[in-house]
Residue, then its C-alpha position, 0 to 999 in steps of 0.5 A: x500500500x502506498x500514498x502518492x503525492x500529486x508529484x509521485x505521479x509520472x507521465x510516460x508515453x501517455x500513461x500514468x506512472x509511479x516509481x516503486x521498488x527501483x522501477x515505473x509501475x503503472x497506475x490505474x483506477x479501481x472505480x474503472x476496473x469495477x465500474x464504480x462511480x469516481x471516488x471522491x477523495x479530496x485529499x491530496x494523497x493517492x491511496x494506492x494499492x500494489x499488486x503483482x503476478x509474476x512479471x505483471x505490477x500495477x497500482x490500483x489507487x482507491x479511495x481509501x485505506x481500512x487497514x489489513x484484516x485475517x478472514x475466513x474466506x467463504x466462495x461465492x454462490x456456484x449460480x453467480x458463474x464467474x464473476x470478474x475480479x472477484x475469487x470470493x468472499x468474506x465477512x468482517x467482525x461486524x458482519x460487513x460482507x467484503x469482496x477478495x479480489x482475483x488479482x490475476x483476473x483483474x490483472x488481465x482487465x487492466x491489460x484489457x483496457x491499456x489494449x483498447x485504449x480505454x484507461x482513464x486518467x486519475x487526477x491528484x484528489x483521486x477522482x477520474x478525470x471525465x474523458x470526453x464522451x464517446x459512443x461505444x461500437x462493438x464490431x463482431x467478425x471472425x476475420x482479422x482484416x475485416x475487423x480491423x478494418x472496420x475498427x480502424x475506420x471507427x476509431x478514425x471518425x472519433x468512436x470508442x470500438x472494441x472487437x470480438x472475434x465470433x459470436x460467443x466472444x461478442x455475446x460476451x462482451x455485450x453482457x459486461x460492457x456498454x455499448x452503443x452499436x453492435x456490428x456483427x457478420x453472419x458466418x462465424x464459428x460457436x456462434x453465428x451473427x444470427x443467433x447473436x442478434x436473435x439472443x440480443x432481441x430476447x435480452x431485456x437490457x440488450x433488446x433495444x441496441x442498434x444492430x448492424x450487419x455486415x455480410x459477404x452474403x448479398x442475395x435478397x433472402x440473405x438480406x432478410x433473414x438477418x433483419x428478421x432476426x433483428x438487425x436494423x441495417x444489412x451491408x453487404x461486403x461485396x459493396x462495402x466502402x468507407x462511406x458506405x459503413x460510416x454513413x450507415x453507422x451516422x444514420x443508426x447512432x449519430x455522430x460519435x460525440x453526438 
């Protein structure tokens, strides 16, 4: 555990940093890694807490420290399935249920969100500074070229895009994240577009999320079945052209910051 002063935090190549130990560690934000509103910490000292596995170190900053506790810990309930971050539970003395978390597993989130982009700065009263609002698109495509050419035209029109590389992937993904646009192809192994939209539709969170499928599939039957199963908006690959995506995606979401 650590406390940082404002002057403790270094800037390199755009992330945040801290020296520990004889070495830079990256710092990141425990509200980010847990989806929890900002903390609102006015001191002036970040509470900062280190964790490792292996070769892997970042400082986590919270928003306070307790103190360190012996606890019996108890797994979580089997019906949860896995929950992200957490490896399982424990009670304090005054029967305050407490979380323990997975550090290998929110290792990995950390390594998540460097990869996407997506890490927010934390300013020196320990609260995320808001980044300027962006709408989040998932593309779902089993090829990496095609992927990465619809992610690099998002991302160059200003919209915050996150890939997954078939059906189940992206099913995944819209279950944990917040999304503005789904992008998806037909064709994909464990999970095809079609039964990705179709789970989508009978998903009361998910039902009303724009669905946009981009297919080498240009015949009129195919075209109808992939609206039928939901999409709002069916290109064809065949006619697929930097416009024609970014247009599309305008006329269902609007502009990135719009």
């Amino acid at each position: 555990m650590r406390d940082l002063q404002p002057d403790d935090i270094l800037q390199l190549e755009g992330r945040q940093h801290f020296w520990d130990e004889e070495r830079h560690v990256g710092l990141v934000s425990a509200s980010q890694l847990l989806n929890r509103p900002p903390a609102q910490n006015a001191g002036e000292a970040l509470k900062v807490v280190v964790i490792r596995e292996r070769d892997a170190v970042y400082g986590v900053a919270v928003e306070r420290f307790i103190g360190e506790r012996t606890l019996v810990v108890m797994p979580l309930d089997a019906r949860l399935g896995k929950v992200q971050d957490v490896s399982a539970g424990a009670l304090l003395d005054d029967g305050s249920v407490v979380l323990i978390v997975d550090v290998e597993d929110m290792l990995r989130s950390v390594e998540k969100l460097l990869n996407t982009g997506r890490l927010e700065r934390i300013d020196r009263r320990n609260r995320q500074v808001d980044p300027v609002s962006r709408k989040r698109v998932l593309v779902v495509d089993d090829s990496l070229t095609v992927r990465e050419l619809e992610r690099k035209l998002l991302v160059g029109r200003g919209y915050e895009v996150s890939v997954a590389v078939d059906g189940m992937d992206g099913w995944n993904a819209l279950r944990a994240g917040d999304f503005d646009l789904l992008i998806t192809d037909i064709d994909m192994p464990r999970m095809d577009g079609i039964e990705l939209v179709t789970l989508l539709r009978r998903d009361t969170r998910l039902q009303s999320l724009p669905v946009m499928v981009v297919s080498y599939k240009d015949r009129e039957e195919d075209r109808r079945r992939g609206l039928d199963a939901g999409a709002d908006y069916y290109l064809a690959k065949a006619s697929f052209h930097d416009d024609a995506l970014l247009d599309a995606v305008v006329e269902l979401i609007g502009d990135a910051q719009g």
